[in-house]
N, C-alpha and C positions, 0 to 999 in steps of 0.2 A: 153426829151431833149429840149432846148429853144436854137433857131436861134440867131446868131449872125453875124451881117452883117457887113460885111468889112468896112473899115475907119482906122481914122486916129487919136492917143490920144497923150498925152504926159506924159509920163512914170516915177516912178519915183516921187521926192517929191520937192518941194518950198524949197530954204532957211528960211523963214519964218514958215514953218511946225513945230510944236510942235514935240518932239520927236521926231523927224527927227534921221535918221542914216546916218553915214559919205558912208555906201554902196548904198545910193539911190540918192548920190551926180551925178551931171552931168545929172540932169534933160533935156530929150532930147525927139525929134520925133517919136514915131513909126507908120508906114505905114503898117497895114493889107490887103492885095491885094483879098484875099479870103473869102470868109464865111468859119461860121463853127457853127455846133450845139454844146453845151455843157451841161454837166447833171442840171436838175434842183434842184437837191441835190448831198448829197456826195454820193459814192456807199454805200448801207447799208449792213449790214451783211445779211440778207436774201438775197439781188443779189451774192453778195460773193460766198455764201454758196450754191446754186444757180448753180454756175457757176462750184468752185474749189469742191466742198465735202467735206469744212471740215470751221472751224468758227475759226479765229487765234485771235481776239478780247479779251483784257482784259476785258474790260466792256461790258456786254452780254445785247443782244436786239436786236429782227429780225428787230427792224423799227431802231436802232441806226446804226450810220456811223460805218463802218468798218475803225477800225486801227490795230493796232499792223502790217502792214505789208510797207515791205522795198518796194523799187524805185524798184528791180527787180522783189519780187512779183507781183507789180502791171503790170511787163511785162507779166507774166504769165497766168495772169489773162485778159488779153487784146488776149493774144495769142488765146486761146480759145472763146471770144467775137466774136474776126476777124473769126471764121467761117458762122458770119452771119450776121457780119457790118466789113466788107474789111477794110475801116477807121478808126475803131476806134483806139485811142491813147490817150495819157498823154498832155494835154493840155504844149502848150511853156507857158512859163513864160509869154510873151507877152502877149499871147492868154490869161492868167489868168488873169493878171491885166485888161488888156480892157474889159472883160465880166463882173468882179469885178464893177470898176469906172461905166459901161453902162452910159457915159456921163457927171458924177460925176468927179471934180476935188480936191473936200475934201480930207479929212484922212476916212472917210467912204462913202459906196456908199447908196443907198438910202437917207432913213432921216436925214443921217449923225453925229443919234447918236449912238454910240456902244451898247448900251443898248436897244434899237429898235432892230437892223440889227445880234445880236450875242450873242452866250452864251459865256461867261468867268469868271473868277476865281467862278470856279464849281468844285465839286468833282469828278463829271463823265459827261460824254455828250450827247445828248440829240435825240430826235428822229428828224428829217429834216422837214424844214419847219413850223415849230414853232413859228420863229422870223419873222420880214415884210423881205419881199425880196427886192429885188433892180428894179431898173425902167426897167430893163427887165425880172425880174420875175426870177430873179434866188436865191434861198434861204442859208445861212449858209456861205458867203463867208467870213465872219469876223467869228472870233472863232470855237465853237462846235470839229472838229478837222484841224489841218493842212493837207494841200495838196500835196502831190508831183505834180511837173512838168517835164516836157520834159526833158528842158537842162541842159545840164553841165554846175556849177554857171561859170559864167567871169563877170567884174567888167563892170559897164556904160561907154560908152562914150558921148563924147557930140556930136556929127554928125548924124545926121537920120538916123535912119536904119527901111531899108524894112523888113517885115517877118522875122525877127531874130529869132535862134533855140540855140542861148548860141554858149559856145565855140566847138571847134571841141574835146577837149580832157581835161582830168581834174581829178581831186580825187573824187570833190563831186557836188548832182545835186541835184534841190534847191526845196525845199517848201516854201508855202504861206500861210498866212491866222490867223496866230495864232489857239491856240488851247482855249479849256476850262478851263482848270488852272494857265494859263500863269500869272506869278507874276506882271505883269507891262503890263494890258493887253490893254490899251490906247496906249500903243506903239505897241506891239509884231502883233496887230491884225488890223492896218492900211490897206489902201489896196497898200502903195506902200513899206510894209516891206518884207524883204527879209532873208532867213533863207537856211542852206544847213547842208547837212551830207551825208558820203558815201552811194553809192545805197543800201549797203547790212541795212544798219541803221532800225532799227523797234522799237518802242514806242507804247504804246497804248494811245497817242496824234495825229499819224500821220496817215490817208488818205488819199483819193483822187475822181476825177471824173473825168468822161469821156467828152471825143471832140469825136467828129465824123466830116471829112473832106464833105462827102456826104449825102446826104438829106436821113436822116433813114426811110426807106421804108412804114413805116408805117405814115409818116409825114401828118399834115395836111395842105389843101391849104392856102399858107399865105392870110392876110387881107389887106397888109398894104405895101406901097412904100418899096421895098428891102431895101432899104439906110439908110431907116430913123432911128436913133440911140438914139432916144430919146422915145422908147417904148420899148414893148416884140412883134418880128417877128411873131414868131408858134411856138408852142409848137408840142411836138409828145412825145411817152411812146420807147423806144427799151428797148425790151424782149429777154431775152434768150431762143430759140428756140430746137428743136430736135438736139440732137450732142451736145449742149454742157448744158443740162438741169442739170448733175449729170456726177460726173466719173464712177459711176456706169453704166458699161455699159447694165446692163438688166432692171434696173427701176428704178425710181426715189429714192432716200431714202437719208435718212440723215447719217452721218458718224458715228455719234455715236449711233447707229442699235445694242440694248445686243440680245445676246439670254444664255440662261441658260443648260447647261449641266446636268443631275445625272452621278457619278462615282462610281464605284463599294465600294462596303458598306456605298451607298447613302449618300454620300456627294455630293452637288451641286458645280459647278464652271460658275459663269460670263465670259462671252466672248465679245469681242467686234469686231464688222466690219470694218476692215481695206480696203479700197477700189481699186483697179489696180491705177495704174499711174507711174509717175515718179518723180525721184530727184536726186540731186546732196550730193552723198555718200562722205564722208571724212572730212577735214578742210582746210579753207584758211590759208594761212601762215600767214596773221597775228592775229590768235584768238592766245589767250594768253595761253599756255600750252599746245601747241600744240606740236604733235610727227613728226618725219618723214612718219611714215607707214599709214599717214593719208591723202596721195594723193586724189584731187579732181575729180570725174569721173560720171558722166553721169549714175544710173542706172534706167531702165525702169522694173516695173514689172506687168505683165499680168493679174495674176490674184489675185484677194482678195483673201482675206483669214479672220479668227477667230483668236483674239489673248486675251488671260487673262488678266482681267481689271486688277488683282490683283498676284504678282508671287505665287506660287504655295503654300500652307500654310499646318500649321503640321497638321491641320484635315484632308483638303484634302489627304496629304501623308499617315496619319495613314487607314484614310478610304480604300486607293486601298493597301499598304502595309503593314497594321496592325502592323507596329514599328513607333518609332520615333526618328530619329539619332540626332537631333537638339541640338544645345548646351544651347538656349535660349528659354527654354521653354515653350509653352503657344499655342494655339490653331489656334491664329490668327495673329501668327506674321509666316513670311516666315520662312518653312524650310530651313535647311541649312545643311552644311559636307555629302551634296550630291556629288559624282562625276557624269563625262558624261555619266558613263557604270550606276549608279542607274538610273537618270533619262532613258536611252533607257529602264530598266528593266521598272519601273513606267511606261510608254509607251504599252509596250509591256503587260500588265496585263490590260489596258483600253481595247486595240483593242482586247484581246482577250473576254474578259467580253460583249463589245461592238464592233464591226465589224463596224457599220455604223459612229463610231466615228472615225474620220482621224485624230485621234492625234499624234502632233507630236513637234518635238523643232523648233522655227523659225529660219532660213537662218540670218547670219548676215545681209545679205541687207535689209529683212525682219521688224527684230529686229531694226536699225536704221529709217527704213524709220516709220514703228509705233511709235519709240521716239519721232522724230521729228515732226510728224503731222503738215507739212508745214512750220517747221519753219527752219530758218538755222544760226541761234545763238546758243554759246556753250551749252546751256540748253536750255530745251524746255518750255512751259507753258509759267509763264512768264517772263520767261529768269534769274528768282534770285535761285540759287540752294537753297538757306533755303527754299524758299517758297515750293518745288518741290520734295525732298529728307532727306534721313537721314547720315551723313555723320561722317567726322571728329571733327570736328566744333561743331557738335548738338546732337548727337547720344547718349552722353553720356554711350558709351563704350558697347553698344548692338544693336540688332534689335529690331524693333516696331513693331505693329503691323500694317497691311496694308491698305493704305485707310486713311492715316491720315494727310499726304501732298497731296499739289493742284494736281489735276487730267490737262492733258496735255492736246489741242487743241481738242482730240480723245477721251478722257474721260476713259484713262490710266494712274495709279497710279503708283509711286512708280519705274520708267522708270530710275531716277538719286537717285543710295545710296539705302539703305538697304541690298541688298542682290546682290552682280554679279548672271547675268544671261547666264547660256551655252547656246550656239546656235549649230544650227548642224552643220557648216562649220569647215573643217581642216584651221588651219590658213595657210595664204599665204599674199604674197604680193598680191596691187589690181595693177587691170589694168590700163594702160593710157587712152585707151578709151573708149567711150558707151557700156555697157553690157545690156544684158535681161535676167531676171528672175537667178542670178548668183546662186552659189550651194557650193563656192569653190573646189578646187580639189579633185580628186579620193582616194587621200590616204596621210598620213603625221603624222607626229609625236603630232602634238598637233591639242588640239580643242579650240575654239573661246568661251570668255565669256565677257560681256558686262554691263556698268554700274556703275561700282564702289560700293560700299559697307558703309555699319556702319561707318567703319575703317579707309577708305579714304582717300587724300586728295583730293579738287576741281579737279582738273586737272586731275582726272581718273573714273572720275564722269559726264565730258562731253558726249555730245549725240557722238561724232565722238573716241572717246577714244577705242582701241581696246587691249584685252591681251590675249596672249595664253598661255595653260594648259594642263598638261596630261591629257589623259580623264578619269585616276584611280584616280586626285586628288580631295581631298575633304579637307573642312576645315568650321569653324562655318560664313565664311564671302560667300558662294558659294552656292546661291539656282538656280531657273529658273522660267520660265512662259512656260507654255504650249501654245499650237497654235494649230490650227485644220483650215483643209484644205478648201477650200470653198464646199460646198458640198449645198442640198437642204437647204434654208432659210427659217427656220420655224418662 
């Protein structure tokens, strides 16, 4: 974290500024009253990862800046922070610009050339710290990715403002900084350009860093006159510490943790570690294709679990039932014209072959919350159903074989299209409020299946899409994935 001592800048950009935007009009005063530290790069995916248990980034790399995540993600991930820096937050816009400029009244801070201070029109982005930093030692504020901040966007005025935090209310809450492929990036990546989108918004352009209000404990004694604004204060490291190391709450590990199964007439099955936590089950009202029965709600779930990287496939099937119902046949593409009552049989001949194997079908909440693997866009990975699934669109009128679209945040395939997947839950409507560990109800006429199919369209293929089904029915578009319970991790 690098110190930043309170004062006084002017916000905002010259008539005379090249590339100037008509939103940075009303070049005015802003009065900092407070210190505050801010990170000395962008968060990386290692702190992320780190923190939440799980890597939601397009472009992979533990020392690269973490994007792909919205304005509320980054609450989330602040949330858990604050259990061991009370402070920390989303820098204000304010707050962004004046650590930005550090005394610079250019279009760049530091040497004030973009090419010194920032990576742009790039393919991908870059590890922190790379480019020269600015006269307080802060790295990446021009390009590599964009920042969210604090506020809610509202337009300039011209009158001084103290500590301003945006508007009290709004659509959308603003980022900074440009990114690394920005078409026009002499403008996009100024330090008094200004950019906004709703909080839920995610890109694998957008980022962010931390402010901390309070001297991070681990601080070192400054050198130098508090005030003086024309250096680097102190510098200090914050760590994530015990409690929020991993959502794992028994050890450290990464999310995407296989272990490997044998099933009876040795076939093996990949599993993957789905970690306890929470999310927000359902659809906002405004994603597009959206149903009614897709209320938003709060659920928490306790404990991990083991879910298949891959849905269940005709080897695997023929291995524990020595048939093969499939209409599309081939070894390695998912079974299918399974009903609810085959899969409990297929179930039922593991646990009895193996006892020590908890196998079983995942929980809709279950099932969703693995889809999602932190994300909360209609698809998950990264967010384009082609990339992701086999559908209407692509499928060309069958199933595939599995493992052949992008693997999601969790390093599960195959989550949108190919094959609906049963879940154990009778369908029901959800709750309005916070649940734990949900089961749906004790008895009902249908069971829950999830995902969409070959056949599809988009719209029954999103992660929040729910349909119910007899549990006698079968058809060539209806396989599953297996789940096992958390049990000893070998």
């Amino acid at each position: 974290m690098v110190y930043c001592p309170k004062g006084s800048f002017k916000m905002g950009s010259p008539e005379s500024e090249i590339e100037r935007e008509d939103e940075e009009e009303a070049q005015h005063e802003v009065v900092l009253t407070k210190d505050f530290w801010i990170g000395k790069y962008e968060v990386t995916q290692a702190q992320w990862t780190k923190v939440m248990g799980y890597n939601p980034s397009v472009h992979k790399g533990d020392s690269y800046p973490v994007e792909n995540v919205s304005w509320i993600d980054c609450q989330k991930f602040l949330k858990r922070v604050a259990r061991v820096e009370s402070s920390a937050r989303l820098p204000t816009e304010a707050e962004w610009e004046y650590a930005c400029r550090a005394g610079s009244e250019g279009k760049f801070g530091g040497s004030g050339s973009l090419a010194d201070m920032g990576w742009r029109s790039e393919s991908s982005p870059h590890s922190g710290g790379q480019k020269a930093p600015n006269a307080w030692g802060i790295y990446d504020m021009h390009g590599n990715v964009a920042e969210w901040c604090y506020d809610v966007y509202a337009d300039y005025t011209e009158a001084q403002a103290v500590d301003p935090i945006g508007a009290s209310g709004g659509t959308f809450r603003v980022f900074r900084g440009g990114c690394f492929n920005e078409e026009f990036p002499e403008k996009a990546c100024r330090s008094a350009a200004r950019s906004r989108m709703p909080p839920r918004h995610k890109a694998g352009t957008i980022g962010f860093r931390i402010v901390c209000m309070s001297r991070p404990k681990n601080a070192e004694s400054l050198k130098t006159e508090p005030n003086s604004v024309s250096r680097l204060a102190g510098t200090a490291e914050l760590t994530a510490k015990t409690g929020i190391t991993s959502v794992h709450p028994r050890r450290n590990q990464e999310v995407s943790e296989t272990k490997t199964i044998t099933l009876p007439g040795g076939a093996t099955m990949e599993l993957i570690w789905c970690p306890p936590g929470s999310f927000t089950m359902g659809s906002p009202t405004s994603e597009q294709g959206r149903y009614d029965d897709e209320e938003l709600h709060e659920v928490i779930l306790t404990k991990g679990f083991w879910l298949g990287k891959y849905e269940v496939t005709q080897r695997q099937w023929e291995s524990v039932m020595g048939t093969n119902p499939s209409r599309f046949q081939s070894p390695d593409r998912p079974v299918e014209n399974v009903s609810w009552e085959d899969c409990q049989a297929f179930i039922r001949t593991i646990r009895e072959a193996s006892p020590d194997l908890k196998v079983r079908l995942p929980t809709e909440a279950e099932w969703e919350y693995a889809c999602r693997a932190g994300t909360e866009s209609a698809y998950s990975g990264s967010g384009v159903l082609g990339d992701m699934g086999w559908y209407n669109d692509n499928s060309q009128g069958e199933t595939h074989v599995v493992g052949q679209k992008q693997a999601n945040a969790w390093g599960l395939h195959d989550m949108h299209g190919n094959v609906w997947e049963w879940c154990s839950d009778v369908f029901d409507s959800y709750p309005e409020d916070s649940v734990q560990d949900p089961v749906g109800p004790k008895s009902g006429a249908s069971r829950v299946s999830r995902g969409g199919n070959w056949s599809t369209f988009a719209r029954y293929c999103r992660s929040a899409y729910r349909a119910g089904r007899l549990p006698s029915n079968h058809y060539d578009g209806l396989g599953f994935r297996l789940c096992c319970s958390a049990g000893p991790r070998d």
